[in-house]
C-alpha positions as CSV (number, residue, x, y, z in Angstrom):
1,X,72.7,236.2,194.3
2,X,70.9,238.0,197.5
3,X,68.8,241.2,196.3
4,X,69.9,243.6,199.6
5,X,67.5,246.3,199.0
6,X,64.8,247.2,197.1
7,X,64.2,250.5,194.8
8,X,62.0,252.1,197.4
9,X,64.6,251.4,200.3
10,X,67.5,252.2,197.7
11,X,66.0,255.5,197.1
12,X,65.1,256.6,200.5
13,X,68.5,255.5,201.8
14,X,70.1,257.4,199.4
15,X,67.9,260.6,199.9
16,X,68.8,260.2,203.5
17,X,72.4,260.5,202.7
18,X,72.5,263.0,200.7
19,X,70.3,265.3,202.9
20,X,72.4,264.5,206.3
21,X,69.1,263.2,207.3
22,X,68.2,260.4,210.5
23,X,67.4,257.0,209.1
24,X,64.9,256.9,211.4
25,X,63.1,259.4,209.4
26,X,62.2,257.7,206.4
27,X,60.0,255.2,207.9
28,X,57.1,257.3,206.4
29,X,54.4,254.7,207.2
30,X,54.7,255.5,211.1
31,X,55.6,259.7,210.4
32,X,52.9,261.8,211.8
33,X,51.8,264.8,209.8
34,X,53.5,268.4,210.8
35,X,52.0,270.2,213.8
36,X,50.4,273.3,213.0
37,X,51.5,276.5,214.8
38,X,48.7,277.8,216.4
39,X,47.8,279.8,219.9
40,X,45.4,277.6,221.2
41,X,47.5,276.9,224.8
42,X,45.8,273.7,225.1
43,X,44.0,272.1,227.9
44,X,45.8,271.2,231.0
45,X,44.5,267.1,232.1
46,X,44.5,268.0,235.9
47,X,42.1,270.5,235.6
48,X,39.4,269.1,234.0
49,X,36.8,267.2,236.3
50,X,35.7,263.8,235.8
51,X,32.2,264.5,236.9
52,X,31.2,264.9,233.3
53,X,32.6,262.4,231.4
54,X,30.0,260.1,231.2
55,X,27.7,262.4,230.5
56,X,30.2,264.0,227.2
57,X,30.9,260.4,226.8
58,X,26.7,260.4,225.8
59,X,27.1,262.7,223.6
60,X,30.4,261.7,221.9
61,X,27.7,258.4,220.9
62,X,25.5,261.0,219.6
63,X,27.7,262.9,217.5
64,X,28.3,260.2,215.9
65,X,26.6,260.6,212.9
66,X,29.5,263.6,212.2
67,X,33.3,263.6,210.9
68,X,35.5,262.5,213.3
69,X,37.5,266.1,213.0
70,X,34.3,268.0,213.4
71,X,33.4,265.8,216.9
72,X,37.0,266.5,218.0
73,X,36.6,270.2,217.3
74,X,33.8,270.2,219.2
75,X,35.0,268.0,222.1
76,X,38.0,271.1,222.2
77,X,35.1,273.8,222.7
78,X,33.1,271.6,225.3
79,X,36.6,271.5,227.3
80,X,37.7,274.1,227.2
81,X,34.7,275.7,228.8
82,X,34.6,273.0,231.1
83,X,37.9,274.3,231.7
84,X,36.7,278.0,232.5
85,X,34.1,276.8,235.0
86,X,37.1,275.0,237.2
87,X,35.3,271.9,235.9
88,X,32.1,272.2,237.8
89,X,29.5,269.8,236.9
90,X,27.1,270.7,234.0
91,X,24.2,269.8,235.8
92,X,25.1,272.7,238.3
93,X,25.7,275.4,235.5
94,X,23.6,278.8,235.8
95,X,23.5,281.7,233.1
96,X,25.8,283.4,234.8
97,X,28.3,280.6,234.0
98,X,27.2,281.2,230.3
99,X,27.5,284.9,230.2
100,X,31.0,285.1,231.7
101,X,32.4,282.7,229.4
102,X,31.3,284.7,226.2
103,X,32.4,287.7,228.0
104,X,35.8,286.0,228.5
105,X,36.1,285.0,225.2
106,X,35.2,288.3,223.6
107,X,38.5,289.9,225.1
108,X,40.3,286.8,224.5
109,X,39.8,287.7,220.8
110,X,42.9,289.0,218.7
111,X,45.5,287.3,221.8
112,X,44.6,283.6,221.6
113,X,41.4,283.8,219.8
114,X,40.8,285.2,215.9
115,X,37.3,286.3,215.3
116,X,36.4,283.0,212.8
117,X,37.8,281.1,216.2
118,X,35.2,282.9,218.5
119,X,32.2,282.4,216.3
120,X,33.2,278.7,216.1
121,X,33.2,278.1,219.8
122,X,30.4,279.4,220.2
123,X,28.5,278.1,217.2
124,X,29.9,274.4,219.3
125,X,28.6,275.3,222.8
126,X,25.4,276.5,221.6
127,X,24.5,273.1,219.7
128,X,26.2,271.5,223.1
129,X,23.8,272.9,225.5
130,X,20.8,272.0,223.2
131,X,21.4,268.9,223.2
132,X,22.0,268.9,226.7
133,X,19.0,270.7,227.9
134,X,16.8,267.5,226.4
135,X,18.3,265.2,228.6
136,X,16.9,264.2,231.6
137,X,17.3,266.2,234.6
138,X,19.1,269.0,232.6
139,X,16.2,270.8,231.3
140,X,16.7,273.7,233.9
141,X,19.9,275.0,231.2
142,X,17.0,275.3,228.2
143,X,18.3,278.9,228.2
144,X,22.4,278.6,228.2
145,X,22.5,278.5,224.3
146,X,20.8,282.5,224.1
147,X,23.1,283.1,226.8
148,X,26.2,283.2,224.3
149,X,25.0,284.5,221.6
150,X,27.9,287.2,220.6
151,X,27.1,291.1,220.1
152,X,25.8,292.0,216.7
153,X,29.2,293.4,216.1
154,X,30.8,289.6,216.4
155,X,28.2,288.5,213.9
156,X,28.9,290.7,211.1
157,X,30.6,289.3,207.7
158,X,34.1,289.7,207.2
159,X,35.4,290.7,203.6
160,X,36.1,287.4,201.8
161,X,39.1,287.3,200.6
162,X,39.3,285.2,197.2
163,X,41.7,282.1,197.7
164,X,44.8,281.4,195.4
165,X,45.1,279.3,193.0
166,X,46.7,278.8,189.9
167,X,45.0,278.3,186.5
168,X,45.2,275.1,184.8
169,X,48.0,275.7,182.3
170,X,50.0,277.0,185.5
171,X,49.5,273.8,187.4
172,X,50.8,271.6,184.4
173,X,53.8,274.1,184.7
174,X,54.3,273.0,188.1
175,X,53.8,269.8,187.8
176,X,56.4,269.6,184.9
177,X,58.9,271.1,186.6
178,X,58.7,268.3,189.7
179,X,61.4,265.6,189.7
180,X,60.7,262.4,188.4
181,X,64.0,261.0,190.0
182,X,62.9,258.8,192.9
183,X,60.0,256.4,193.5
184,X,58.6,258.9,196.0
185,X,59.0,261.6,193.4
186,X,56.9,260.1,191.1
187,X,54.4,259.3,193.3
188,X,54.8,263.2,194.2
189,X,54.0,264.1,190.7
190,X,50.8,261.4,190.1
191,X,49.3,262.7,193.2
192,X,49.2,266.4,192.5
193,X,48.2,265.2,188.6
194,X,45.4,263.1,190.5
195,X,43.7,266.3,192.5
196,X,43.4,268.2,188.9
197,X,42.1,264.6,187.3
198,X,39.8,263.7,189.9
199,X,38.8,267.1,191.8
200,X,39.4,264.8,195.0
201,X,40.1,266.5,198.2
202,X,43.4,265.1,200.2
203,X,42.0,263.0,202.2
204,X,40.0,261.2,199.5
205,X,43.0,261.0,197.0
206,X,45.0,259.4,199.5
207,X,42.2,256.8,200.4
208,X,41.8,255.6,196.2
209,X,42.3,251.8,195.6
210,X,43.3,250.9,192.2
211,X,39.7,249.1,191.5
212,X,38.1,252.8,192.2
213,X,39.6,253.6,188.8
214,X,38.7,253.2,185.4
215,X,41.4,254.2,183.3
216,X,39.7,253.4,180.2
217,X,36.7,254.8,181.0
218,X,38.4,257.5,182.5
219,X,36.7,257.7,185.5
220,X,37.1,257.1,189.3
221,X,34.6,256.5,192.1
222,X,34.4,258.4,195.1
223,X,33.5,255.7,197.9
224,X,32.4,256.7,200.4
225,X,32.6,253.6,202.4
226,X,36.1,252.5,202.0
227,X,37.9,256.3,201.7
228,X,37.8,259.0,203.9
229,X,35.3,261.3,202.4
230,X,33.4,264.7,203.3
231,X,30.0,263.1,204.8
232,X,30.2,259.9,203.3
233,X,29.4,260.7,199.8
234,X,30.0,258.4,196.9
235,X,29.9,259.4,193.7
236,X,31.5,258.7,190.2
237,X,33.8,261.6,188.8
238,X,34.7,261.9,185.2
239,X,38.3,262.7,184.6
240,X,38.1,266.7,183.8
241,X,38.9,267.8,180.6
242,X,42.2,270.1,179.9
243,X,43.9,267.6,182.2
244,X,45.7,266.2,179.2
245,X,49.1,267.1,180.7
246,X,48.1,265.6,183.8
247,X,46.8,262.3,183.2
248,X,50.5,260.9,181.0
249,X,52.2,261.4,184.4
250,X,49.3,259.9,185.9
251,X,49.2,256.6,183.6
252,X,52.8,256.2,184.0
253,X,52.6,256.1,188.2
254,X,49.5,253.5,187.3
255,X,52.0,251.2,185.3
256,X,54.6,251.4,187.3
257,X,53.0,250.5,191.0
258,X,51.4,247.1,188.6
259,X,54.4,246.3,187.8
260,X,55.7,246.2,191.1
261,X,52.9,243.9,192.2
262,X,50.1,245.9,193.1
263,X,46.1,244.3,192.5
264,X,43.1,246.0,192.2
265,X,42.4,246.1,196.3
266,X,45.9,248.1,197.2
267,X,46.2,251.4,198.0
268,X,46.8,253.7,194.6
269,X,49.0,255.7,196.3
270,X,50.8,253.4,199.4
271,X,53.3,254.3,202.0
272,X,56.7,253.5,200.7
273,X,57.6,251.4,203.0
274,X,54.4,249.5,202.4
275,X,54.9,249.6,198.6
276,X,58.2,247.8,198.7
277,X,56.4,244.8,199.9
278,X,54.3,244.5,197.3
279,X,55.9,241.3,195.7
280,X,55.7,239.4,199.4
281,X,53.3,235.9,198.3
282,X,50.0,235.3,200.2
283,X,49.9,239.3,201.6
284,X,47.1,241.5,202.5
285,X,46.0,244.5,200.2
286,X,48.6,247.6,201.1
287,X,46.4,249.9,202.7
288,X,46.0,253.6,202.2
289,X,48.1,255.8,204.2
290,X,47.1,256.6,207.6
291,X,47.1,261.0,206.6
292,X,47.4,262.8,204.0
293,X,50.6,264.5,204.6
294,X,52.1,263.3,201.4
295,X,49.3,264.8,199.3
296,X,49.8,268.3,200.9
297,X,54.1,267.9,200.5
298,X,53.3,267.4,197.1
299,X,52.2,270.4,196.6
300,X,54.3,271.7,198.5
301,X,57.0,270.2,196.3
302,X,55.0,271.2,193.3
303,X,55.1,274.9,194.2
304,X,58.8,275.3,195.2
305,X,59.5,276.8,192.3
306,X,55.8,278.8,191.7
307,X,55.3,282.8,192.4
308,X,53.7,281.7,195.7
309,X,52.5,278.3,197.9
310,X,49.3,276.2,196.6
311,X,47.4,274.3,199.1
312,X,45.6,270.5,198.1
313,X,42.6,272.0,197.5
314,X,43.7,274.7,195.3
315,X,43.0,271.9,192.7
316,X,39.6,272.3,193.1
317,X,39.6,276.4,193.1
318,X,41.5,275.4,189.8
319,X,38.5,273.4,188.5
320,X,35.9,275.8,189.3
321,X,37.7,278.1,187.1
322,X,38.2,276.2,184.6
323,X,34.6,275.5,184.4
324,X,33.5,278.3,184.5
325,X,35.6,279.8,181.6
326,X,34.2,276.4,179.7
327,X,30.8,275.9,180.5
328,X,28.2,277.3,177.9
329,X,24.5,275.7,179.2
330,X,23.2,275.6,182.3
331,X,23.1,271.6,181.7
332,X,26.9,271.8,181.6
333,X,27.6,273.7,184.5
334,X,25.1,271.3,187.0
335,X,27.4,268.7,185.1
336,X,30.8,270.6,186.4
337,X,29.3,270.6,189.9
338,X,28.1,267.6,190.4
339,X,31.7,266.3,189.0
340,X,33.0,267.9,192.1
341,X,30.8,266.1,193.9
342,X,28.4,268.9,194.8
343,X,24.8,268.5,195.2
344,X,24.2,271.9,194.0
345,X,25.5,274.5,191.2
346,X,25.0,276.8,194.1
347,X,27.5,275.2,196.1
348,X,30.2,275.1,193.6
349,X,30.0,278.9,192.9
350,X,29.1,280.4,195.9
351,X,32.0,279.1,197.7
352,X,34.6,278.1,195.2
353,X,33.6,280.7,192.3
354,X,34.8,284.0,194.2
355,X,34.6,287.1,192.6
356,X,37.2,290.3,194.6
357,X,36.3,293.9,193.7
358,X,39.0,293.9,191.1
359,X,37.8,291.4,188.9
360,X,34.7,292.8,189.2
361,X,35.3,296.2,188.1
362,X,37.0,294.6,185.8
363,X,34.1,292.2,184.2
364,X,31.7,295.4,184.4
365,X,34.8,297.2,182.4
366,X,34.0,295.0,179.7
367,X,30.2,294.9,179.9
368,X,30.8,298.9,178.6
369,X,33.3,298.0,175.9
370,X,32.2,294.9,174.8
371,X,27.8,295.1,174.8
372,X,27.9,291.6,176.2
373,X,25.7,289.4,173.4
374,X,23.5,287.1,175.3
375,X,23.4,283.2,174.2
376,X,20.1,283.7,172.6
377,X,21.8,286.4,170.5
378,X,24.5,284.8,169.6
379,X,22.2,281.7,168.1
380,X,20.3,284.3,166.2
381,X,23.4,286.0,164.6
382,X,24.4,281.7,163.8
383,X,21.2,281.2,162.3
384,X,21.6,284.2,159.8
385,X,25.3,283.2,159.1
386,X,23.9,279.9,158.4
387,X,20.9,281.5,156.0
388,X,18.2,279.7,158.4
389,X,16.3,282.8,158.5
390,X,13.6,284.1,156.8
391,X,14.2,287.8,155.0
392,X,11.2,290.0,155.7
393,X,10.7,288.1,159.6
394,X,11.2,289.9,162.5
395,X,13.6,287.6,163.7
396,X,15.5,287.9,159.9
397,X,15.3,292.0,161.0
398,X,16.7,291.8,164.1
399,X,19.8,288.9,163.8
400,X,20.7,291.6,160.9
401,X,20.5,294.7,163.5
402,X,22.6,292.5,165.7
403,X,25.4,291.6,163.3
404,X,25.6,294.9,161.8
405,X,26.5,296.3,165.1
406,X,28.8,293.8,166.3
407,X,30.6,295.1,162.4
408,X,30.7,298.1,163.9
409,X,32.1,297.5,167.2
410,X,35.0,295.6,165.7
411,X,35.6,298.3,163.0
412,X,35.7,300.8,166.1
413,X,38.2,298.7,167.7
414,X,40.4,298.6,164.7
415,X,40.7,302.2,164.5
């Protein structure tokens, strides 16, 4: 008896029926993530001037030390003014150079440029000519960086406007109403029941190794050697509570990829096409896959159904929330943040713990109805539940002031 095909290439064959779709498409291992639509026209090869590649090849060696997507970014800025000089060589650039390119890009703005675009570019070519100005026989552009430097007008804050995510009993909606019918399905559901878990971002969920995680412990490491990680950072995250819902469908997709042969160096979450060879004797661990395209079609997948589209790290919006609905003591809340991997409780709310207008006036709404009770109150008013205090004290006096009122208030409310 001859086994023809696998369940992986069973039910990616039988998806590809189904959906009148090319076989050639369901070789995800070599599928490049969607392009993004975008009006950046690109940079044409022919124009650019070789005279400064060796020098940009210098600095690609010192920026180094940074994210490969953050060098590329920059590398995009860097050429594209190269691009508006007709490639002239950098050692031959004047100020005038410099002021006509930030001229150009201010009316470039709102046609191929959007203001957070603008600011970027610059931000790039100003730490560019820095550099470049302390190398030798280039100190004559010292001044190009002040040269750029956008109108007050440009450097203005925007409004921020809050990002969407759904609240944790949402997201275990979702993530129950995502099919379980195919291998790739399930691996659909344990990676968007992973980002609320771990608090990963995409790239790092799709990097995880089965040794990374502890399931008894409940706990996975962030490494920042062998994943791809913001800045290198390794840390341990706890699994985060009120995941309940997530981590059966998460335990399940565990069991299942060990019992198709995966070890403790595979990739947790493998290419199908890599996963169906699990079983083949003497093989080298299945490594991760090469983007994290399946992370973001999973939620994709996940919000198909939902009021509107959640991006990967809406898990981690989700997660601030949730922690900040939760989290009593300022102990517990340096605990949430550094969970997420943040070396700061500053970092976790100024950027994740958005607070619009609305909510606002909203919060302040309640301050008037409700005569918020401070957490020093509210251990008083225990204490004299609890008969810890002393009639006749002044602390006695005032815990009974306190819970007299909040009688009060609730009798008023009744009414």
């Amino acid at each position: 008896m001859t086994k023809l095909l696998g369940e992986t290439e069973y039910d990616k064959l039988r998806s590809a029926l189904e959906t009148n779709t090319s076989l050639g498409s369901i070789v995800e291992d070599y599928t490049r993530a969607q392009a993004c639509i975008g009006k950046d026209k690109g940079i044409a090869p022919d124009r650019l001037s070789r005279a400064n590649d060796r020098l940009l090849y210098s600095w690609i060696k010192y920026a180094g030390r940074y994210d490969p997507k953050t060098v590329n970014a920059h590398l995009i800025s860097i050429r594209a003014f190269e691009v508006f000089v007709g490639g002239k060589p950098f050692v031959d650039l004047t100020r005038e150079d410099a002021a006509a390119w930030r001229d150009h890009i201010i009316r470039s703005r709102g046609d191929d440029l959007s203001l957070g675009t603008l600011r970027q570019r610059v931000s790039h070519l100003r730490l560019f000519f820095g550099w470049l100005s302390k190398q030798p026989h280039y100190a004559h552009l010292a001044a190009l960086p002040d040269y750029v430097v956008l109108p007050r007008r440009f450097q203005a804050k925007s409004e921020t406007v809050p990002r969407a995510f759904p609240t944790i009993d949402e997201a275990a909606e979702m993530l129950d109403r995502m099919s379980s019918a195919t291998l790739k399905d399930r691996r659909a559901r344990a990676l968007f029941a992973f980002a609320f878990i771990s608090g990963f971002r995409a790239d790092a969920l799709t990097t995880v190794r089965l040794h990374h995680v502890d399931m008894t412990g409940h706990r996975v490491r962030h490494d920042g050697k062998l994943m791809r990680t913001k800045n290198g950072k390794s840390f341990i995250s706890n699994w985060f509570p009120r995941t309940e819902p997530f981590r059966q469908v998460f335990e399940d997709w565990v069991m299942e990829i060990e019992e198709l042969g995966l070890g403790p160096d595979d990739a947790l979450f493998p290419g199908l096409r890599a996963l169906s060879q699990a079983r083949t004797p003497n093989r080298e661990p299945i490594p991760p896959m090469a983007s994290a395209a399946a992370v973001t079609e999973a939620f994709r997948l996940a919000s198909s159904d939902a009021a509107r589209r959640y991006s990967p790290h809406a898990a981690r919006h989700t997660l601030v929330h949730l922690g900040d609905q939760i989290c009593r003591t300022s102990e517990e809340r340096k605990a949430w943040s550094l969970n997420l991997g943040h070396s700061s409780e500053a970092v976790t709310w100024t950027h994740y713990g958005k607070v619009n207008d609305e909510r606002k006036d909203a919060i302040f709404e309640a301050f008037e109805d409700n005569a918020p009770t401070t957490s020093d109150e509210i251990s008083l008013m225990l204490a004299y539940h609890e008969h810890q205090l002393v009639r006749g004290t002044p602390e006695f006096t005032r815990a009974e002031a306190l819970v007299e009122n909040r009688r009060d208030m609730q009798r008023q409310r009744k009414r």
